[in-house]
Structures are given as structure tokens and as C-alpha cells.
C-alpha positions in Angstrom: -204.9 -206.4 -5.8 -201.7 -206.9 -3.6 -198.9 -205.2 -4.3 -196.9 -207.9 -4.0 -198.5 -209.2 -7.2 -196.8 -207.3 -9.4 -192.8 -208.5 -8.1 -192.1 -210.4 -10.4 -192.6 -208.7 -13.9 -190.4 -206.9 -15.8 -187.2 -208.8 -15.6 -185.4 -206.4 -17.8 -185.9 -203.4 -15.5 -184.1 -205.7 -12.5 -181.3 -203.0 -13.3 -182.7 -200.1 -12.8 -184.8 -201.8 -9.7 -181.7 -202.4 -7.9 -180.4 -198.9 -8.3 -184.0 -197.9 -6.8 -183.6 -199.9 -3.9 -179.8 -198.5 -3.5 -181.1 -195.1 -3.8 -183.6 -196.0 -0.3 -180.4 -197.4 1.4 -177.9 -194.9 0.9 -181.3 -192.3 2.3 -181.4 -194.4 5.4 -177.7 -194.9 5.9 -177.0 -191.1 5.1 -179.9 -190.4 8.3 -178.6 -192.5 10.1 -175.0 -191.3 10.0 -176.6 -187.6 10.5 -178.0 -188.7 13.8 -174.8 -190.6 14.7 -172.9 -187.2 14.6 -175.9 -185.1 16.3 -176.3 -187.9 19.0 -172.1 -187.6 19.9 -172.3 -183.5 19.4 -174.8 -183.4 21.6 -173.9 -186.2 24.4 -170.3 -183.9 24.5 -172.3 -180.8 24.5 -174.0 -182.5 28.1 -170.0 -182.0 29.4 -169.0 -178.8 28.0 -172.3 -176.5 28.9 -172.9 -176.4 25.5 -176.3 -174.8 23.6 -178.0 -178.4 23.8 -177.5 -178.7 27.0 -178.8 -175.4 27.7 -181.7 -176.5 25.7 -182.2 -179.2 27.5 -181.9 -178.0 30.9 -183.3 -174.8 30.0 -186.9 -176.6 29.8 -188.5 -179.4 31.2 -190.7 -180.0 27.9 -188.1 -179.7 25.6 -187.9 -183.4 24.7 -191.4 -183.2 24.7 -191.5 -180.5 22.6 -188.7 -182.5 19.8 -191.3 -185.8 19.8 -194.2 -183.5 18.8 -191.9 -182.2 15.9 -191.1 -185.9 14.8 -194.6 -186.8 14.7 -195.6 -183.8 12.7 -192.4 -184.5 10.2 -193.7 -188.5 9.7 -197.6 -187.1 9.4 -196.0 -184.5 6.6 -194.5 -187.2 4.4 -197.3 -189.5 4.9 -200.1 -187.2 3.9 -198.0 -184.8 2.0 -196.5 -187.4 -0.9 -198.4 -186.6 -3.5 -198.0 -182.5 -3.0 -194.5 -182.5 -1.9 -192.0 -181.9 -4.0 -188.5 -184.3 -3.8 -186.3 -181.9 -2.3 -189.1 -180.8 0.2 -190.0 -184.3 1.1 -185.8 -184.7 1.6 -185.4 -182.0 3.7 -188.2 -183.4 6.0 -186.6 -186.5 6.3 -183.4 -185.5 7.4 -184.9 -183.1 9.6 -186.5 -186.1 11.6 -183.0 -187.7 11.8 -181.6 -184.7 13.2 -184.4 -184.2 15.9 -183.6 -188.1 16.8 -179.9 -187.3 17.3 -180.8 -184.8 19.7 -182.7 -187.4 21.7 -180.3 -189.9 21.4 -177.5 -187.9 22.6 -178.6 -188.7 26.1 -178.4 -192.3 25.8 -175.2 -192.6 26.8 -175.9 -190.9 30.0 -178.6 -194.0 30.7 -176.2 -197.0 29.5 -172.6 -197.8 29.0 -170.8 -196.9 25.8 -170.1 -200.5 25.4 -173.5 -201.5 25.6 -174.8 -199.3 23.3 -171.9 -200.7 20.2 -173.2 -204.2 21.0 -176.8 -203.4 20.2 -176.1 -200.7 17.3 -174.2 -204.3 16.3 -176.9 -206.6 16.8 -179.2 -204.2 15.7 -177.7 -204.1 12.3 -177.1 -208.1 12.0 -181.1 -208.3 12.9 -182.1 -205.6 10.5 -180.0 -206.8 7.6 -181.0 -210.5 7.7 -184.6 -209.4 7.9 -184.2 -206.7 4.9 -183.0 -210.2 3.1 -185.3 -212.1 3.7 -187.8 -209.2 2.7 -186.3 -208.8 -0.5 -185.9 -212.6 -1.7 -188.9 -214.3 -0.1 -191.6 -215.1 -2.5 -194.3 -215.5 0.6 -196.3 -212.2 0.2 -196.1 -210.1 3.6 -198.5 -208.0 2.8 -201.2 -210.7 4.1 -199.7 -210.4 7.4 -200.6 -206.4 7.6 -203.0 -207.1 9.7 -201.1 -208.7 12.8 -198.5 -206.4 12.2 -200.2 -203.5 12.5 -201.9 -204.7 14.7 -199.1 -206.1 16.8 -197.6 -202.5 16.6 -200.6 -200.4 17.9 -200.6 -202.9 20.7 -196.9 -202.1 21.5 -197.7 -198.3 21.3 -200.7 -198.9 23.9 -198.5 -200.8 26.4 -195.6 -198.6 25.9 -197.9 -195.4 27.2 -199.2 -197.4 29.9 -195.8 -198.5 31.0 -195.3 -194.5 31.4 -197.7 -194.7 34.6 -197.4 -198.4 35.6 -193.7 -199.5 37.0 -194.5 -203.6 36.4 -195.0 -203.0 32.9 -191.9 -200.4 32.3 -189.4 -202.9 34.2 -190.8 -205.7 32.2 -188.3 -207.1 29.7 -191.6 -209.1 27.6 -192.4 -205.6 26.0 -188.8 -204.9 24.6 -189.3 -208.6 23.5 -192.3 -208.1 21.4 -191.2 -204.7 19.8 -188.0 -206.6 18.9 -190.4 -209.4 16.7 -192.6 -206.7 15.7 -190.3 -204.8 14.1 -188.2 -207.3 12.8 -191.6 -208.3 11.2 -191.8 -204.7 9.8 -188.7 -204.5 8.5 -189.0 -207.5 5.7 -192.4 -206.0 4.6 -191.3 -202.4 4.6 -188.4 -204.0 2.0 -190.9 -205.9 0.2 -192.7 -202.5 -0.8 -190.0 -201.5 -2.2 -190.3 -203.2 -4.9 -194.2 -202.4 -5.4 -193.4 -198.3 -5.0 -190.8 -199.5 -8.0 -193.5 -200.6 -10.3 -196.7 -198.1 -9.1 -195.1 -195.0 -9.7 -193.6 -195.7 -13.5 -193.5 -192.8 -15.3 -193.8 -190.3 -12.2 -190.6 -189.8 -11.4 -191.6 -187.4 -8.5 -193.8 -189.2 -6.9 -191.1 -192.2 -7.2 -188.8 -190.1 -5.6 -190.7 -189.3 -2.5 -191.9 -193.4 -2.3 -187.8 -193.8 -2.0 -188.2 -190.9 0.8 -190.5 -192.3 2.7 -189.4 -195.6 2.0 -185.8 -195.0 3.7 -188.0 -193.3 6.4 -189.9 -196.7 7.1 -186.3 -198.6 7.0 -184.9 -196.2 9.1 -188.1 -196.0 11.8 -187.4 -199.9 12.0 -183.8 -200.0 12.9 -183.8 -197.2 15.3 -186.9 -199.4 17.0 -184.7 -202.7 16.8 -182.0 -201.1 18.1 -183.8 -199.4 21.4 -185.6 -202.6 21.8 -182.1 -204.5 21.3 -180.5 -202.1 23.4 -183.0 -202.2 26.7 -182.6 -206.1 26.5 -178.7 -205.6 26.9 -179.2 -202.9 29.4 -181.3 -204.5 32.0 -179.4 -207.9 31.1 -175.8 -206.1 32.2 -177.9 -204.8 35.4 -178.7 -208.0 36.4 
């Protein structure tokens, strides 16, 4: 049955719904803020010879080294939900928002300060209006899985190939499509919201880490929309 099914019952918990779904957003807005501070710690430790910058320096698979962590951290919650307990499940999501402040704190050593505000801007316009359309719609998403996923593993192939192939890294089509991709995501991800609401009554556990990795999936999306927004206004200001 899809999850979507099961929206629109229990009018009388619509309370206790939206404190759910504010629970997710202050998870996602809280990571997001921690890798804010990391990213401007470390893009100032990059001028001062601080220990990041040391770390970074100090190998050439360092950043290598941090993506491997992230993955493991998003394959933990995913297959770890059910065994995890809250505060474990927690700690591994702020950990992942940590690690992606450390990335990002070189960003402003590839693009202008400026053009990074305008997409964190447009970024957050994009991946509000899509989080309400995901939440009011009454078109289920779910039967779009498919192309999205699809659509996604897709943008993951040409993103590696890009790695070894200069047309495809200079071309502004791929930034494109993981923009509508993961606008795409976004609504869906806020659609399941609601079903992780009504699966897990009574397991308040297992409700909690849905709400985890829930502001995980919300968080994944705008950090995508806003590198995809951000290349587009990078190579545009080049031009």
C-alpha cells in the first residue's frame, strides 16, 4: 500500500503531526547552522595556519578520507534505524553535518563570498516552496519514486564520469538536472513525513529516529540544491 494512503486520517492528531514535522525542521536547521559555523571556522583556519589547515595540507586524501566518513554515517542511519537508539542515531547526524562544514569551508576559496549568499538565498526560496508543495499537494509522489531515483543514480554516474571527462565537468546541463532532481526530492522527502508520523504510532523510538533521518533527507536536499544553485551562479559570474 502507499504510504501516502494513510495522509489523510486522523484529523485530530493534526496537532501533534505538526509538532512532528517541527521537531524534523528545527534537526535540519540546527545541522545546518552547525556546518555554517564549522564551514567559517575552518575557511579562517585556511588564513591563520590553523589545525584544519594543517589537516588539510597535511594529506592529500584527507577530503577523501571525510567523504568516506559521510557515507559510512548515512549507511549507519539507514541500516541502523531500527537498532539505534535516539541519541545514538542524533549524534550520527550531527556528526555528518560537522564533517560537511569541514568540506565546505573551502568553498569560499573556489567562489566569491557574494556568490555563495545568493545561492545559500535561492537555495532556501527553492527548497522552501518545494517543502510546500510537498506538504499540501494531494498528488501522491511516491508514484514518481521511480524516475526519481532513477533520475538521481543517473546524476551520481555522470557526476563520477565528469571526474575524468573535462566536457562533462564544464557542462552547466548537469548542475541543471541535479537542481530538478532534487527539487523533485525535496517535496517527496516532506511528503514522508507525514507517513513516518502514522507508521511508527506507539514506537516512540523508532519515531524518533524516522524524524532523524528524516531531517537527514531534508538536509541532504538543500545542501544538493544549494551546490547545484551555487555552480550555476559560479560559472554564470565567470562568463
Amino acid at each position: 500500500m502507499s504510504e501516502f494512503n494513510n495522509y489523510n486520517v486522523y484529523e485530530a492528531s493534526g496537532e501533534s503531526l505538526r509538532t512532528y514535522i517541527n521537531k524534523v525542521f528545527i534537526k535540519m536547521a540546527s545541522a545546518l547552522a552547525l556546518t555554517t559555523v564549522i564551514a567559517f571556522l575552518g575557511y579562517r583556519s585556511f588564513f591563520s595556519g590553523g589545525l584544519l589547515f594543517r589537516f588539510v595540507t597535511g594529506s592529500s586524501f584527507a577530503f577523501y578520507g571525510l567523504m568516506i566518513v559521510q557515507i559510512g554515517v548515512v549507511l549507519a542511519l539507514s541500516f541502523g534505524l531500527r537498532k539505534l537508539s535516539p541519541t545514538a542515531a542524533n549524534i550520527l547526524f550531527y556528526v555528518y553535518a560537522a564533517i560537511t562544514g569541514v568540506t565546505f569551508s573551502v568553498l569560499p576559496l573556489v567562489f566569491d563570498i557574494s556568490t555563495i549568499f545568493t545561492a545559500f538565498l535561492f537555495a532556501a526560496v527553492l527548497f522552501a516552496s518545494c517543502a510546500i508543495i510537498g506538504y499540501t499537494t494531494n498528488v501522491d509522489l511516491s508514484r514518481f519514486r521511480g524516475l526519481m531515483l532513477g533520475g538521481l543514480v543517473a546524476l551520481v554516474i555522470t557526476s563520477l564520469l565528469s571526474l575524468f571527462i573535462p566536457i562533462l565537468r564544464d557542462n552547466l546541463m548537469i548542475s541543471y538536472l541535479g537542481l530538478a532532481i532534487f527539487l523533485a526530492l525535496t517535496a517527496w522527502d516532506m511528503q514522508k513525513i507525514r507517513a513516518y508520523y502514522y507508521a511508527t504510532e506507539g514506537t516512540s523510538a523508532m519515531r524518533a529516529n524516522l524524524a532523524t533521518y528524516a531531517a537527514l533527507d531534508l538536509y541532504l536536499d538543500f545542501i544538493n540544491i544549494f551546490l547545484r544553485v551555487l555552480q550555476i551562479l559560479g560559472r554564470n559570474s565567470k562568463n
